[in-house]
C-alpha positions in Angstrom: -12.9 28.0 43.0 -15.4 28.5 45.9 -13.2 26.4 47.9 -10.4 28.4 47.1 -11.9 32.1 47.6 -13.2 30.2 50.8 -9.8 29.4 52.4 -8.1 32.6 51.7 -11.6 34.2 53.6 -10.8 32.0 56.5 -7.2 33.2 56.3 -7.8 36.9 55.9 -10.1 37.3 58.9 -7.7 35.2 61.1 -5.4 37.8 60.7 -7.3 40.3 61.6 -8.9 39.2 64.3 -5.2 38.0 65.5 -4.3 42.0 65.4 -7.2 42.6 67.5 -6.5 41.1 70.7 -4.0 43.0 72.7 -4.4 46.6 73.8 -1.7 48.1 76.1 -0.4 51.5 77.4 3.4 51.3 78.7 3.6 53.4 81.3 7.1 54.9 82.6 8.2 55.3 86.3 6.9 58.6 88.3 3.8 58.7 85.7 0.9 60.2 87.2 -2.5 60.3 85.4 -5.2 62.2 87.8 -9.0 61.0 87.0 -12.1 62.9 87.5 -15.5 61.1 88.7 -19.0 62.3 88.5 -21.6 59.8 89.0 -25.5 60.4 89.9 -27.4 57.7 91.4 -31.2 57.9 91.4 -33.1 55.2 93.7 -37.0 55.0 93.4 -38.5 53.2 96.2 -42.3 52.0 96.8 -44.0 51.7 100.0 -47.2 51.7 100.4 -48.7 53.3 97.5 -45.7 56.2 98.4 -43.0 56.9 96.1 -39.8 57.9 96.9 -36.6 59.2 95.1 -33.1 59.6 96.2 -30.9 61.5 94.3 -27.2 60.9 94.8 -24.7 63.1 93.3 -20.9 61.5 93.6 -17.7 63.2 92.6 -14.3 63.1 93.4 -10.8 63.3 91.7 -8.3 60.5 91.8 -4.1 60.8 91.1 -2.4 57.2 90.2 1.2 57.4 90.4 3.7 54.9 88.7 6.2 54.0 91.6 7.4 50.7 89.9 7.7 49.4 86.7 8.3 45.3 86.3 8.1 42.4 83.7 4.5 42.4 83.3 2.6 44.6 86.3 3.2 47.9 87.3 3.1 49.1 91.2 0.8 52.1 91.5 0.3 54.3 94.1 -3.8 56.0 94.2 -4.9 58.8 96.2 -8.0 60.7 96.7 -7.6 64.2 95.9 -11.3 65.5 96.6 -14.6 63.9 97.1 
């Protein structure tokens, strides 16, 4: 019985674990998906016995556009709209 309540363990989770491994997003011809960025970066720097911070503050706004769609890639255009 333990052998048995064992295997179909074994089988159960394979199956599951089977569904979990592809992720994917079809996209269609003339898509475009814009993306906004903002990142802060922070350095701390030591000299002697002096700290110093640097304070970074990124941002920008990114288009991709979908100028191809084949097999298995895509062709995809990117352009900075504002940084």
């Amino acid at each position: 019985m333990r052998n048995f309540l064992g295997i179909v363990f074994i089988v159960l989770s394979s199956t599951v674990s089977l569904a979990q491994t592809q992720l994917e997003y079809k996209l269609e011809k003339n898509a475009i998906f814009t993306v906004k960025q903002n990142a802060e970066q922070t350095i701390t720097q030591e000299l002697d016995g002096a700290s110093h911070i640097l304070t970074n503050k990124i941002n920008g706004i990114l288009e991709f556009k979908v100028l191809e769609v084949r097999d298995t890639t895509y062709k995809i255009a990117l352009e900075f709209k504002e940084s």
